[in-house]
Every structure is written in structure tokens, then in C-alpha cells.
N, C-alpha and C positions, 0 to 999 in steps of 0.2 A: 727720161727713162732712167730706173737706178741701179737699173744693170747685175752683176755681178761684183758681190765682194769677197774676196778670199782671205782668211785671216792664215797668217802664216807665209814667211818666204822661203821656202825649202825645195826641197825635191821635185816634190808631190806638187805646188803652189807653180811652178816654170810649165811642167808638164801637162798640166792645169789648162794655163792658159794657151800653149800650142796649138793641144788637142781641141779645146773650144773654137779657135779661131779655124782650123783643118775640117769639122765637123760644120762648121755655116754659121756659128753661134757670132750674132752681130751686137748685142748689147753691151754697152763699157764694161771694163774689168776693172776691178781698183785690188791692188796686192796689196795689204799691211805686213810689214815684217820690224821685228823688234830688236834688226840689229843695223849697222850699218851699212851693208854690202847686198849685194842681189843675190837671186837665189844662187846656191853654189854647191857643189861634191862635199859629203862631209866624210866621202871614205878615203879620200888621200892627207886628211889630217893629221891622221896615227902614222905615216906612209911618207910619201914624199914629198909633204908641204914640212911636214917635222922636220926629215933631214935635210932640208933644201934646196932639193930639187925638183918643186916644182912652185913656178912663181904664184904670186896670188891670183891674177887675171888668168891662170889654166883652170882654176878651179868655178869659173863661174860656168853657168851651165848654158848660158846662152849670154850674148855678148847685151849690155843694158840697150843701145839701138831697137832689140828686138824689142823690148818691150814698147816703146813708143811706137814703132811699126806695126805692132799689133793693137794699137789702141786699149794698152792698158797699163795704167798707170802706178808706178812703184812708191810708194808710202814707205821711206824706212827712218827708222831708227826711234820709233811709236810704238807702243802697244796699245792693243783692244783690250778694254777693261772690263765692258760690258753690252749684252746683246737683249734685246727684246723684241721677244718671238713674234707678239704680236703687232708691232708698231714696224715690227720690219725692218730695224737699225741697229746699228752698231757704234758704241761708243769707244772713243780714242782718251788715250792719258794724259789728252793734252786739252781736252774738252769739247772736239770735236764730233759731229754725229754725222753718220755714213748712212740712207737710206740705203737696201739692196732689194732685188726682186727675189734670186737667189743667194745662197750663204756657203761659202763650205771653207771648214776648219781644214786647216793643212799644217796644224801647229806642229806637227812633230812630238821630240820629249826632252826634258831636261836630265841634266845627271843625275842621281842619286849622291848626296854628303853626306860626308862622314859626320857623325854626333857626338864622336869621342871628346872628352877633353883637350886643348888645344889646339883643335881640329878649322879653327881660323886665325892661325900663328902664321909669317908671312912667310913663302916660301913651300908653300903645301898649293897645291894644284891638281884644275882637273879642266880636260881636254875634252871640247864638243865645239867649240867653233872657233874661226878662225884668229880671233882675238885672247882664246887659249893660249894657242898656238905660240902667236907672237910674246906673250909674256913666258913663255917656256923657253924656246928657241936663245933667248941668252944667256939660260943658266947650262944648257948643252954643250958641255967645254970636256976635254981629253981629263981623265983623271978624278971629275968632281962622281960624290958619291948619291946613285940615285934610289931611291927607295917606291917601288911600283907597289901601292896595294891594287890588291886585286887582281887574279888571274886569269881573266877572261879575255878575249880577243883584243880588245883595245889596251889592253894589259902588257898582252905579250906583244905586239904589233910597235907599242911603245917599247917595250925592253930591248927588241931587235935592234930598230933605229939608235936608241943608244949606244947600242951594244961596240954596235958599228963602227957611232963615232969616238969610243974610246972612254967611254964612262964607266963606272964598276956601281953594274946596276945587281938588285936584292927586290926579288919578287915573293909579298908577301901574299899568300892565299889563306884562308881562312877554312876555307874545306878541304877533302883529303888530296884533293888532285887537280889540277887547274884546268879549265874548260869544264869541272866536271856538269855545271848546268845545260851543257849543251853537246855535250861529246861521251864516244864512248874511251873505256878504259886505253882502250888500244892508241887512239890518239890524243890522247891525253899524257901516255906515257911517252912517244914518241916528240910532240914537242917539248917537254919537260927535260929529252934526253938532247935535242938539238939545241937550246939554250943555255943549257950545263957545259955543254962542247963550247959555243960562244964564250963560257965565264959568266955566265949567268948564273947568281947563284938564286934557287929558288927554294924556299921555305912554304909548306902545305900545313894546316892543320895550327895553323897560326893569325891569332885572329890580333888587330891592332886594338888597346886600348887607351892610346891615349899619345897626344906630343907634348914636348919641351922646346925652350932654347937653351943651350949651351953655351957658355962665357963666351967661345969666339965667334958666336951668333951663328951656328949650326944647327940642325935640329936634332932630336933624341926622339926617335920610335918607339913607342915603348908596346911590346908585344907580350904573348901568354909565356914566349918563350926566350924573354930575355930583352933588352934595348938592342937597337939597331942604330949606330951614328949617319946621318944624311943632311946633305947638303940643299939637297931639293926631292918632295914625295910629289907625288902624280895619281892620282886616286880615279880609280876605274871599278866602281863598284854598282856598274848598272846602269839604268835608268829609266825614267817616270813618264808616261805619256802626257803632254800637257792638254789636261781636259778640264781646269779649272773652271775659266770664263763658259765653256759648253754646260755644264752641272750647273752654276750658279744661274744658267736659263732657263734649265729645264728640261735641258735634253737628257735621257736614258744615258748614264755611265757608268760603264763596270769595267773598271781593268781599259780606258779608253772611252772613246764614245760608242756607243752600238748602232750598227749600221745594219741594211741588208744585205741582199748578195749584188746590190746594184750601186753601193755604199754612200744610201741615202739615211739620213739620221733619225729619230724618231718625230720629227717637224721635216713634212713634205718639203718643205721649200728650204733644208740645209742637206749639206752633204758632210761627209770625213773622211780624210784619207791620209793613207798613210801611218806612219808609226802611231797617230794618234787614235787610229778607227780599232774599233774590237767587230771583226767583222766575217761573216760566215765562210767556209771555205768547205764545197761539196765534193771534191775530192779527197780531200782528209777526212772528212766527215762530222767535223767541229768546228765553233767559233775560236777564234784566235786574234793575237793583235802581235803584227809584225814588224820589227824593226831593220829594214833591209830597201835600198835602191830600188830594188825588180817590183817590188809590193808599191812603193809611190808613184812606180813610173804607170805599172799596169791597172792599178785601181783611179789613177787617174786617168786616166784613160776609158775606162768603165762609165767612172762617173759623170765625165763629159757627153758618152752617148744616151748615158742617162737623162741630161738635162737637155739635152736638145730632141728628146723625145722620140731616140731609137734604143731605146735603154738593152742591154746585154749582160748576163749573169756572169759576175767576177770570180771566174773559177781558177786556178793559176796553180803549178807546183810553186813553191817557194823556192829561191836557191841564195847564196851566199856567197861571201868569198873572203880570207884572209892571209895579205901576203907576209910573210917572218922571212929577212933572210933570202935566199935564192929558192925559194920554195911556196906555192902556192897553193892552198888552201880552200877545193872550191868542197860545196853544201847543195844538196837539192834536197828540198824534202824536210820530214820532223822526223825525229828519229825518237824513241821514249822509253822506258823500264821495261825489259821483258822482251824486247826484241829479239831475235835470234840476228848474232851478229859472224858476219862472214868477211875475212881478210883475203883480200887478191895481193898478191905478190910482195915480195919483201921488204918491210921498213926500212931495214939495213941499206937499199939501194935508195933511200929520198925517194921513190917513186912505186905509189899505191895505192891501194881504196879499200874502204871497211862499209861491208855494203850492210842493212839493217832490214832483216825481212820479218812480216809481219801477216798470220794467217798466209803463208808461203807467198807474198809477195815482197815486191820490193817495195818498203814505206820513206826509206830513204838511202842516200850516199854519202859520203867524206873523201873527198879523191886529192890526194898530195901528188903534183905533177903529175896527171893520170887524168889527160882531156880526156882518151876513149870512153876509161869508166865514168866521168862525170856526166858524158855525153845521153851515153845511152841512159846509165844509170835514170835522169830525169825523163825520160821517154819510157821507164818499166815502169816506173812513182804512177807517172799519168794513168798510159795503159791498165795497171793493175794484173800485168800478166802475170802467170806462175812463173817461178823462178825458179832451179835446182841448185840446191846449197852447195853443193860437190863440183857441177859445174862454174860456178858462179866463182869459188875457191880458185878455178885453174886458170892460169895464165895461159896456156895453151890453148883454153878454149876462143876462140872471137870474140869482144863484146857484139860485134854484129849480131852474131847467131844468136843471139838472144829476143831479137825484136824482129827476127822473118817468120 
């Protein structure tokens, strides 16, 4: 029997195989992953495996035992180079060939690099797995100078932990405000104004073109708006869903692989999940492709009742989360241009929410230390109830009262 093969060991790829084994699903698994470690959290990277506080074995998501326990077996430090649909195999980098009955991608995505000129000088880095990490983690010393491109969460998440340990970090953004692809003005100005307080200094509207070394073997930033001296850059400028090996089979990829709402691929017998799926979502009322914990755990999930032939429609608010500092950062929802945007209580106190209403509902939330509002807040997203911008405004009001 050739069972199940999962390409990809991430999130989405552990979760995978739980739910299959939970659901009755008896045919072998085999996990290919193309790095050295079992599946594992990649949102305490930026967080507390950077600062070092948390060891490497917290980070994995279930202890390797399980997987033997479960009868299925971890494939690492290989990649899948190539798949044919209809021979029903999977090829390995090493020249081996994998028969499956079913297939599903769980690749995930890679960073995005930089193209500038001396853009692979040694000393430039970028953080997405744990072997980032560890080549980071010894240039993180009190005093050395860090240079963060890119202003996005994993950006600032990295500039905190610096911040922290004593580094004199310099976040460069290329657009006018940082988060601005995913946030509104309001919090955007608000962390921009808490990492300024830390000594963070952050530069907007500054796009990098290019690196040097410097005689004492430092590097030289060289931006629109001048050189920057640094010690070690760290580059957080996105990243790419890995749907390569899927496109060069044949499956349908746009921005991901495309999936249903049961996050089966365009070949019956593959699935996708996870950061790498572009995949419908009937509560938002768009296709999308999500980079987030909650989307690998729950569409794997999906796709397991899928395959064992209780299949169930993957409808989910999305939510998020990012910790800076003593301050938490949760998301539910897509927020987008044109929203009417509503502030609950005051920045000034660390504790708040910027809620994003859309056709008078709530399309989404941003809640800085502010369980209540995040709480409901994803319970209005769903619902689709009317919202009152005025009450919504008042801290005096209940978030309860909103959802009786």
C-alpha cells in the first residue's frame, strides 16, 4: 500500500498527520522535509528562540517518538525535486522514488532576497528557520551595530529582541510607514513610536540599494538616503510560497497552489496546505493565500476529513499575532483600503484595539494587550453582525454587548 506522502515538514505537514491518524486514516505516511529537524514553531524564531529563551526541543511540535507512534515516517534533510501526476510518484534529490496513493504539499515559503548589489557579502542574513537563527544568535552581542531591512513584523519582532539585548539597531523601510502592508496608520504609528522609545531608530521611505565591506570588515548600507555603518543586516522583506515542484507538475498555481474550500489541488488525489495553498475563503468572500499558524493547523485539518472521506468546507476567520517588547499584538481578520477605521481606547496606555468596519460590519481587528476586543472582535468578523462605530469607539461600552 503507498499510502500517503506529504512533501513539506512544517506546521501544516505534523498537524497533517495527527488529524489523519484521529480521523481512522490507516495507510503509511511518509513526511519529506528539506531541513534537518522535525516539524517545529517558526513563530518563536523572531521571539524567544532569538533571544534565548527558549531551547531548540520547545520548539518542535510534537516530540519525534510521535511520529514513529503514528506510523509515519520522517524523511529529513531531502528535498522533492519532482512529481508525476500520473505515475503517482514523487521524486527525491537523492534519486529516490516515493509511490503515493494521496499527495499533499505542506511546503510552506521561502524568504524573499534582496537583489541589490552585494546582497551575498558575508554578514547579511535572513531569518526563517532554525539554522537562521543559530548563525545570528552569535553576532547578537551588547553594543554591535544592527541594520533590520524591512519593516514588517518579523522586522520589528527582530528589532525588539535586539533592542533588548543591548544592540543599536536601525530599521530600514522602504515604504512610508512600517507594517504599512498589513496595518492601518494608527498602528503603524504606534509601534514606530514604541521602538523609538526603546532607541530604535527607524528610517521610512528608504529603500536599500546596495552593500559594501569596509576596511575593518564591517558592512556599509548604502540607502536612498545616505550609508548606514553595520555590523550584521537581517533582511525581512517577505516571502514566497514554495510552489515550484507543484507548477512544474501541473497543478493550477497562482500566487500558491489553488485549492478548494476542502484544500484539494486541481489533481483529485493531491492536496495543499498551508502558507503554500491559495485557497477560498467564504467568509471573506475571496480566494487568498495565508501566511499564519491558525490557517496550517485548521486547513489541515479540513484536509484530513477530506481524505478520509468526510470532507468539510474550510471556512475560518484568520487571526495572527505579534509579540514586541512587553506588548502583544493579536489580528483576526483582513483589514484593506477604505475601511472605516475605529480606535477603542488609548495608545498612550499600551492597551487598545483599531477595529476595521466594512459595509457597517466588522471585517476585522488589531488589539494591542486588549484580549476582550480581540476576543469578540473575531466572533463580529464571523457573525457579520452590524456594528455601531460610536459604540464600538466607547470603552464604557461592554465588548460583550456587542455579540447578545
Amino acid at each position: 500500500m503507498s499510502g500517503m506522502v506529504v512533501i513539506g515538514a512544517g506546521q501544516a505537514a505534523s498537524q497533517l498527520v495527527a488529524s489523519l491518524r484521529a480521523e481512522g486514516y490507516q495507510p503509511p505516511i511518509t513526511v519529506i522535509g528539506d531541513e534537518a529537524f522535525p516539524p517545529y514553531q517558526r513563530p518563536p524564531l523572531s521571539k524567544k528562540f532569538l533571544s534565548g529563551e527558549m531551547a531548540e526541543d520547545r520548539l518542535y511540535i510534537k516530540p519525534p517518538e510521535f511520529y514513529a507512534q503514528a506510523n509515519a515516517a520522517l524523511m529529513l534533510n531531502v528535498r522533492a525535486t519532482a512529481v508525476d501526476l500520473t505515475a503517482k510518484t514523487v521524486t527525491l534529490a537523492d534519486g529516490a522514488v516515493l509511490p503515493y496513493e494521496t499527495l499533499a504539499f505542506t511546503t510552506g515559503s521561502r524568504v524573499r532576497k534582496l537583489t541589490v548589489p552585494g546582497a551575498d557579502l558575508p554578514g547579511i542574513f535572513y531569518l526563517r528557520g532554525i539554522a537562521d537563527v543559530k548563525a545570528i544568535q552569535p553576532h547578537f552581542e551588547a553594543g554591535k551595530r544592527l541594520v533590520v531591512v524591512g519593516g514588517g513584523y518579523i522586522g520589528l519582532e527582530t528589532a525588539a529582541v535586539a533592542a533588548k539585548r543591548g544592540l543599536k539597531v536601525t530599521v530600514v523601510e522602504a515604504l512610508e510607514r512600517c507594517l504599512q502592508r498589513v496595518t492601518s496608520q494608527q498602528i503603524s504609528d504606534f509601534f514606530e513610536g514604541v521602538h523609538r522609545a526603546e532607541g530604535v531608530t527607524i528610517l521610512t521611505r528608504t529603500g536599500v540599494h546596495g552593500f559594501d565591506k569596509a576596511a575593518d570588515g564591517s558592512l556599509v548600507v548604502h540607502t536612498a538616503n545616505g550609508d548606514i555603518d553595520a555590523d550584521l543586516v537581517i533582511a525581512g522583506i517577505g516571502i514566497l510560497p514554495e510552489q515550484e515542484v507543484a507548477q512544474a507538475a501541473g497543478l493550477v498555481c497562482e500566487n500558491g497552489i489553488v485549492v478548494d474550500e476542502y484544500a484539494r489541488a486541481s489533481d483529485p488525489n493531491v492536496y495543499a496546505i498551508g502558507d503554500c495553498a491559495n485557497h477560498p475563503n467564504p467568509l471573506l468572500g475571496r480566494r487568498l493565500r495565508l501566511e499564519s499558524v491558525q490557517n496550517a493547523i485548521d486547513q489541515a485539518k479540513a484536509a484530513a476529513l477530506s481524505i478520509v472521506g468526510r470532507p468539510k468546507i474550510y471556512a475560518e476567520v484568520p487571526w495572527f499575532w505579534s509579540d514586541q517588547y512587553d506588548l502583544k499584538l493579536q489580528i483576526a481578520g483582513i483589514s484593506a483600503p477604505g475601511d472605516e477605521v475605529v480606535v477603542r481606547g488609548d495608545p498612550a496606555t499600551r492597551k487598545f484595539a483599531v477595529f476595521y468596519l466594512r459595509d457597517g460590519h466588522v471585517a476585522a481587528v488589531d488589539a494591542v494587550n486588549a484580549v476582550p476586543e480581540y476576543m469578540i472582535g473575531r466572533q463580529l468578523i464571523a457573525q457579520k453582525k452590524p456594528a455601531d462605530p460610536a459604540k464600538l469607539a466607547d470603552p464604557a461600552v461592554p465588548m460583550k454587548s456587542f455579540t447578545a
